[in-house]
C-alpha positions as CSV (number, residue, x, y, z in Angstrom):
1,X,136.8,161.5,-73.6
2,X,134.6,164.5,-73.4
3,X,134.6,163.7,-69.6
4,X,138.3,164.2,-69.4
5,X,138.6,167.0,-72.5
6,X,135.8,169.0,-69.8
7,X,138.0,168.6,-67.2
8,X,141.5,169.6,-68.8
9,X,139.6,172.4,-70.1
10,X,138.4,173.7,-67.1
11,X,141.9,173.1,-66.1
12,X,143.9,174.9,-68.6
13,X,140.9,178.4,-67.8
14,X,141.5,177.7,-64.4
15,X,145.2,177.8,-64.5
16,X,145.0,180.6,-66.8
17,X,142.9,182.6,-64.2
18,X,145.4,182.0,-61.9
19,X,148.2,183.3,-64.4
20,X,146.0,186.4,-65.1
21,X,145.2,187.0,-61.8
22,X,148.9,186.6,-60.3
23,X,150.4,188.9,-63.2
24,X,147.2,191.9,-62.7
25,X,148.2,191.6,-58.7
26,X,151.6,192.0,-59.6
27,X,150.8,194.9,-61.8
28,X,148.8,196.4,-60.0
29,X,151.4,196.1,-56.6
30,X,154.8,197.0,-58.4
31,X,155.1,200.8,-59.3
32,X,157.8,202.5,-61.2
33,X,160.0,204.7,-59.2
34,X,161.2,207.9,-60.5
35,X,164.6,206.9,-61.1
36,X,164.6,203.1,-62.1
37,X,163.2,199.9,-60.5
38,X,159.8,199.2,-59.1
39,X,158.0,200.2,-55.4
40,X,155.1,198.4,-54.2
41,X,151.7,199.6,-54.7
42,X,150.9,199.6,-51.1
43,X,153.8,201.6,-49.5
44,X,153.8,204.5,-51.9
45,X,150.1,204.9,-51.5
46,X,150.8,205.0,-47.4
47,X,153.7,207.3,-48.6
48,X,151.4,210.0,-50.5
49,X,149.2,209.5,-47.2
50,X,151.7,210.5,-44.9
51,X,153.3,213.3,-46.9
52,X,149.7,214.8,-46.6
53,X,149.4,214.9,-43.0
54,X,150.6,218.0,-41.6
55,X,153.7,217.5,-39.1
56,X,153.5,216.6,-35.4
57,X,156.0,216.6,-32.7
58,X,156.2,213.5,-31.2
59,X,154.6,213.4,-27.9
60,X,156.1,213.3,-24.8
61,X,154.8,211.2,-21.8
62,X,153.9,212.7,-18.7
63,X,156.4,212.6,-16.1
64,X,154.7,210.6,-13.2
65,X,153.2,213.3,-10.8
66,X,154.9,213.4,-7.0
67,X,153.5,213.1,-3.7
68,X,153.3,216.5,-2.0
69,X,155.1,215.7,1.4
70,X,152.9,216.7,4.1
71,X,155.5,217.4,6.5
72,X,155.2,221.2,6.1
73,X,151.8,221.1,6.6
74,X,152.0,218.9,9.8
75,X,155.1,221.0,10.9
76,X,153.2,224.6,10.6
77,X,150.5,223.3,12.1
78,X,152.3,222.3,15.3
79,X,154.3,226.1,15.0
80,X,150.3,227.4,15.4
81,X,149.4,225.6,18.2
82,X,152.7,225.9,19.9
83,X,152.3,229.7,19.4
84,X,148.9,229.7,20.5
85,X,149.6,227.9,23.7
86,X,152.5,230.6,24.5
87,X,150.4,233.4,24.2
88,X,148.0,232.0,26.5
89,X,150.7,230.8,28.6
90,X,151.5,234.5,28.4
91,X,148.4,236.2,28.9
92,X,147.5,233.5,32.1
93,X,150.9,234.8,34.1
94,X,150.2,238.2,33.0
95,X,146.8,238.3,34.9
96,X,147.6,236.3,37.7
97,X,150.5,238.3,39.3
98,X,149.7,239.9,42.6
99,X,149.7,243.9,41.7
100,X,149.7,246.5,44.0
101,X,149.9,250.2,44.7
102,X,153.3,251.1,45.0
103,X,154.4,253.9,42.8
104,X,152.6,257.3,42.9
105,X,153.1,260.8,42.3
106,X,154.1,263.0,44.9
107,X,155.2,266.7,45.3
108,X,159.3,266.7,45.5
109,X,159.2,263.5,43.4
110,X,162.7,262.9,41.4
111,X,162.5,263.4,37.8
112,X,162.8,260.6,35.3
113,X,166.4,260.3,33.8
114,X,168.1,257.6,32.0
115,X,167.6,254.2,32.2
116,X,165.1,252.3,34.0
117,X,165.1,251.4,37.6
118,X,163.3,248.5,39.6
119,X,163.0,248.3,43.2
120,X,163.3,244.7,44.2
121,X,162.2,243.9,47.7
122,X,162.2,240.5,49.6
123,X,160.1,240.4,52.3
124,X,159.5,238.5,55.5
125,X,156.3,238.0,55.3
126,X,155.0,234.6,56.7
127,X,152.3,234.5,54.8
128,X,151.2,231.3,53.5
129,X,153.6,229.7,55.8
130,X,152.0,227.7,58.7
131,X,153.5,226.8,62.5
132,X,155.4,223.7,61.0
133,X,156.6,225.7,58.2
134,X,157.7,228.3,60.4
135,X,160.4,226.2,62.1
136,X,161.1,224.4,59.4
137,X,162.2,227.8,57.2
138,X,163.2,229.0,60.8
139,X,161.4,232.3,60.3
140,X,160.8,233.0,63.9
141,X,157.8,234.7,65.1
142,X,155.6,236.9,63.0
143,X,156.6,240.4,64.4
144,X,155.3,242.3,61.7
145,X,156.6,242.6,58.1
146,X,159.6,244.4,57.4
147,X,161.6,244.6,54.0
148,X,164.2,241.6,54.7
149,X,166.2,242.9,51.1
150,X,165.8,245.8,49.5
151,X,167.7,246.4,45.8
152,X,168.3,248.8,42.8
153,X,168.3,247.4,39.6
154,X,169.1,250.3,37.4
155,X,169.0,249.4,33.2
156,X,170.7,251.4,31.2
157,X,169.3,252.6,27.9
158,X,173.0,252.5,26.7
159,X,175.3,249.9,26.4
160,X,176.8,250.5,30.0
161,X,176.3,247.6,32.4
162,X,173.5,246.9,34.0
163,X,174.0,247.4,37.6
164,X,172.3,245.9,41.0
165,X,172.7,247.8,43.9
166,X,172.1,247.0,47.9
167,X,170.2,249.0,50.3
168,X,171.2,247.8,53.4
169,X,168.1,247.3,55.7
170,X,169.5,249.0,58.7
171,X,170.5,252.5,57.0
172,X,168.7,255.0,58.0
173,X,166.4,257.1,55.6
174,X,163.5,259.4,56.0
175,X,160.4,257.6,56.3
176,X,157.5,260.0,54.9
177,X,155.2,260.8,58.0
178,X,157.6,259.2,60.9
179,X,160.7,261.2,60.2
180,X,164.2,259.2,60.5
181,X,164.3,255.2,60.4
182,X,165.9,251.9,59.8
183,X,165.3,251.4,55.8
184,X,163.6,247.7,56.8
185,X,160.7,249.9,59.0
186,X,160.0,251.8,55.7
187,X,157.9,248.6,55.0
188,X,156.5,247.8,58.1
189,X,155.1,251.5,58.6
190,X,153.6,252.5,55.2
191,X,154.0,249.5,53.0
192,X,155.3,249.3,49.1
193,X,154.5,252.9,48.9
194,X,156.5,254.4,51.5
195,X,159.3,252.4,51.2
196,X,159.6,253.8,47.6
197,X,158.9,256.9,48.5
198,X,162.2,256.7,51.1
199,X,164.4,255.1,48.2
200,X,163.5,257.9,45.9
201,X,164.2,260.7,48.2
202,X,167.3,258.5,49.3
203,X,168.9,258.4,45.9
204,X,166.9,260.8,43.9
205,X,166.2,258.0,41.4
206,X,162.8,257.6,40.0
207,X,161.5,254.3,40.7
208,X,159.8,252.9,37.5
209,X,158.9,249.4,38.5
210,X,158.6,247.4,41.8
211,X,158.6,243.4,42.7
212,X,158.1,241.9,46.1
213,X,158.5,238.0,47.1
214,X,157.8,237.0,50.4
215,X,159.2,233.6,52.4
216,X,156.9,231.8,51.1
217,X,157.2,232.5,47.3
218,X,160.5,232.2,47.7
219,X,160.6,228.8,48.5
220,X,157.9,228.1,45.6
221,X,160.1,229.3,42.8
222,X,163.2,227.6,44.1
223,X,161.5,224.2,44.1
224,X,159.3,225.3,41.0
225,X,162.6,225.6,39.1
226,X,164.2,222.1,40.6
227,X,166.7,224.2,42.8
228,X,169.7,226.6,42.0
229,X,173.1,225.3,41.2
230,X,175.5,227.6,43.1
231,X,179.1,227.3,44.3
232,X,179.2,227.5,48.3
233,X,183.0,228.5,49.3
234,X,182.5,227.1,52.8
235,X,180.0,225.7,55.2
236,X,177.8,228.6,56.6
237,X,176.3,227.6,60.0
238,X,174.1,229.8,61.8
239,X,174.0,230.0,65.9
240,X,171.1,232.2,65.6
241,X,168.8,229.6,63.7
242,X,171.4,226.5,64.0
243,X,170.8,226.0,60.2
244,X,173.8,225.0,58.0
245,X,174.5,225.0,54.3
246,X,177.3,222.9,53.1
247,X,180.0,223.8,50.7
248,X,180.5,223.1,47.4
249,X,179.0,222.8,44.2
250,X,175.3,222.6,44.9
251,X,171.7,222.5,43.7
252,X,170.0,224.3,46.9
253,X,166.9,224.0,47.6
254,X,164.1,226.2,48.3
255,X,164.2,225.9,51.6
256,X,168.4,225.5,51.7
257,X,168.0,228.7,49.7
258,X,166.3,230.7,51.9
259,X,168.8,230.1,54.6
260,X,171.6,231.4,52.2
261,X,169.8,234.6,51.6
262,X,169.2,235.1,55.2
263,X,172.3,233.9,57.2
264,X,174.3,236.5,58.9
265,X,175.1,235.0,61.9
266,X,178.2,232.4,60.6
267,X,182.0,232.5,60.3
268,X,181.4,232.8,56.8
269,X,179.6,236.2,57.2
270,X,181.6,238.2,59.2
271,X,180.5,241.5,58.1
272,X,176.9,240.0,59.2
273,X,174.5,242.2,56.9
274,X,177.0,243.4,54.5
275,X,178.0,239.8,53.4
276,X,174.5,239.1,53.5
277,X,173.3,241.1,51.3
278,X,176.3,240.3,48.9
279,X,175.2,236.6,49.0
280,X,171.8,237.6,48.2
281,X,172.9,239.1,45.2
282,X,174.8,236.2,43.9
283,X,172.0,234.0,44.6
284,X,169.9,236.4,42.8
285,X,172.4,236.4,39.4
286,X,172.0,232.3,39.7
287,X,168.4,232.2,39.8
288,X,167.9,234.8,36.9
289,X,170.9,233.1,34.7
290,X,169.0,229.7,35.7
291,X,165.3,231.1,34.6
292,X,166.1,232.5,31.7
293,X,168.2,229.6,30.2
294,X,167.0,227.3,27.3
295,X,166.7,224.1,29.9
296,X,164.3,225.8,31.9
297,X,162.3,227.7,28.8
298,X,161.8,225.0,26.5
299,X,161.6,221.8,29.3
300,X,157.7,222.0,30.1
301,X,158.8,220.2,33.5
302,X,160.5,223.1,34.6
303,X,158.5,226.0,32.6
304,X,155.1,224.9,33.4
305,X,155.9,225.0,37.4
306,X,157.9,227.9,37.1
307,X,154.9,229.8,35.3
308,X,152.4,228.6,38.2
309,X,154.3,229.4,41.0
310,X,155.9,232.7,39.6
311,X,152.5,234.6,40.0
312,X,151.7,233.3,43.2
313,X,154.9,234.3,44.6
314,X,155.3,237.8,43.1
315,X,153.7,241.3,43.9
316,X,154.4,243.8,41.2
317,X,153.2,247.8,40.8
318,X,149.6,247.9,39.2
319,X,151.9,249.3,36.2
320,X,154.0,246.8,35.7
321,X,153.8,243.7,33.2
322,X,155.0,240.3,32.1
323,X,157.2,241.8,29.7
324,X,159.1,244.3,32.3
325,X,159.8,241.0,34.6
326,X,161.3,239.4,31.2
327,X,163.5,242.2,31.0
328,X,164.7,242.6,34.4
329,X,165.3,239.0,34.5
330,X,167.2,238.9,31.1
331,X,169.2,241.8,32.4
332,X,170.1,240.6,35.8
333,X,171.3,237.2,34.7
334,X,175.0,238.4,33.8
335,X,175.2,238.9,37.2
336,X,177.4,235.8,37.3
337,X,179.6,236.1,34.5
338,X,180.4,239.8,35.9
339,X,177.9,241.2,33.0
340,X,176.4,243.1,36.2
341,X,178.3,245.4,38.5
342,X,177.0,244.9,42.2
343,X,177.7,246.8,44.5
344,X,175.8,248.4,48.1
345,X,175.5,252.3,48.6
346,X,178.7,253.6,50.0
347,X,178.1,253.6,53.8
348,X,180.2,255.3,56.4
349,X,180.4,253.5,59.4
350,X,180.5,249.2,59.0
351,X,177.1,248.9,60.3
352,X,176.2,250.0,57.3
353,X,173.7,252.6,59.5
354,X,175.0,255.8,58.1
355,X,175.3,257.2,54.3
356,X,178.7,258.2,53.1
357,X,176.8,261.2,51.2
358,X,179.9,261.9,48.9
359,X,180.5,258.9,47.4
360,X,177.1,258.1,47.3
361,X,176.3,261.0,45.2
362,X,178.9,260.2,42.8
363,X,177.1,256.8,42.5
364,X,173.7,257.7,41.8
365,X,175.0,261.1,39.3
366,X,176.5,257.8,37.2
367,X,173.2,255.6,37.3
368,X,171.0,259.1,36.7
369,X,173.4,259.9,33.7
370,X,174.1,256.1,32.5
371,X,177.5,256.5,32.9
372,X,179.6,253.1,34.5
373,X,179.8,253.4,38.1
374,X,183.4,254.6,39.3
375,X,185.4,251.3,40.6
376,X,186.5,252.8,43.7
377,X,182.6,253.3,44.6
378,X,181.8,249.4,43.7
379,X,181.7,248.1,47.2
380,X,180.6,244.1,48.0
């Protein structure tokens, strides 16, 4: 009996533990709320917590940070090394052209006026040429140099056309120091200088720059350039050298070229120097339209010969620079959309031996002034 009174004793405090200990938790969890009913213990203490924290803005995430492209970088440094190879492109043709001597001061010289003018002189010099070249170009025998085509290029300062203007070889000038001559023997007697010197006193026209390009160099930018697309009316064949360019819509060579420029001796130039001299300025608005296009500029097949051979082939006044060449060159290439009036000095007889001194005054007063060149003086 006192076995099972010790056990329902211990029963009866255990159970009552339990009842305490459920009714104190339940106490001590379930508060009164301010207006009526009960709140647990717990969330109003975590309640009282949070209303003593101080308020924070939630926090944002940061956004996910981008890849800087590298394109620009790669892109600007190409630019630097594409501009660094043009200037030393630049600088390289600058200090390889052939310069020479042939502008200087002299008592009676003209006086500047406006614009700018260049003499532009193609040569027969063989130079660089041997025997087999020789027949091939059919230059004949080396006789002595003699200015093959001699040209005015006179730039306005205005915005009058440019205009390109033919000396033909056989008038006859003063030739300082052997008196009266063809314009051609200016060359062969006393070289760049005095072949300037007879053009100045010709025209009264102050020559400010010179070029010079001889058989050879001829033929070397031509080629350097992949030829020069020209229209060719009709075939020119001449009996003098028995050489023939075909018509039509051609790519000439530099060696078909050079037997453009110098034919005069063909059905198709029956005023023999006087067409000749027109087809050399024509060939001459080609070339420089050609050269200073964007298919020759920016294709490094074309550029990179053109840039090796140009200073090879070219003589230019010790005063003279890349940048004038650039300019002539950009000027002279509206020669074939008539953004260049071409003409040849007004001549009197059709030998084109004697100056028509009236109308060639009225010519030069317009280039001296930059005034357009009267139409009845623009002569082919």
């Amino acid at each position: 009996m006192s076995f099972r009174g010790h056990d329902d004793g211990r029963s009866r405090a255990q159970r009552g533990w339990q009842r305490g200990g459920r009714r104190e938790h339940q106490a001590t969890r379930m508060m009164p709320l301010p207006g009526g009913g009960n709140r647990p213990a717990g969330r109003a203490r975590s309640s009282q917590a949070t209303a003593r924290q101080p308020h924070r803005p939630p926090v944002k995430p940061r956004p996910a940070r981008r890849k800087r492209s590298r394109m620009p970088r790669v892109l600007g440094a190409l630019a630097a090394v594409f501009l660094l190879l043009l200037a030393a492109a630049w600088i390289y043709v600058d200090l390889s052209l052939d310069r020479t001597e042939a502008i200087t001061d002299y008592e009676g010289r003209p006086a500047a006026a406006a614009g700018t003018n260049w003499l532009i002189v193609g040569s027969d010099s063989r130079e660089g040429l041997d025997a087999e070249d020789r027949a091939r170009l059919a230059t004949g025998d080396d006789g002595g140099e003699v200015a093959d085509t001699i040209m005015l290029a006179h730039i306005p300062d205005n915005d009058t056309k440019p205009t390109l203007m033919s000396v033909p070889r056989d008038l006859r000038v003063d030739i300082p120091g052997h008196g009266s001559g063809r314009a051609n023997a200016a060359y062969s007697l006393g070289g760049p200088t005095a072949l300037v010197r007879s053009v100045e006193q010709l025209t009264q026209l102050r020559i400010d720059h010179y070029v010079e390009i001889g058989f050879a160099g001829f033929e070397s930018i031509v080629d350097a350039m992949g030829g020069v697309e020209m229209t060719i009316e009709s075939d020119m064949h001449d009996t003098r050298t028995g050489r023939t360019v075909e018509a039509g819509e051609r790519k000439l060579s530099g060696e078909e070229a050079l037997h453009f420029v110098r034919m005069r001796y063909s059905d198709a130039t029956p005023r023999s120097d006087l067409d000749r001299i027109s087809n050399q300025r024509e060939f001459l608005g080609a070339l420089a339209s050609q050269a200073a296009s964007p298919g020759t500029l920016l294709n490094p097949f074309r550029a990179v010969p053109l840039m090796h051979a140009g200073p090879q082939a070219l003589t230019v006044d010790d005063s003279d620079r890349l940048h004038h060449l650039v300019r002539l060159a950009w000027a002279m290439r509206g020669i074939s959309d008539g953004g260049v009036v071409t003409t040849t000095i007004p001549v009197a007889t059709a030998a084109a031996a004697e100056l028509d001194h009236a109308r060639a005054e009225r010519m030069f007063e317009a280039l001296r002034t930059d005034q357009p060149v009267p139409e009845d003086l623009v002569f082919e």
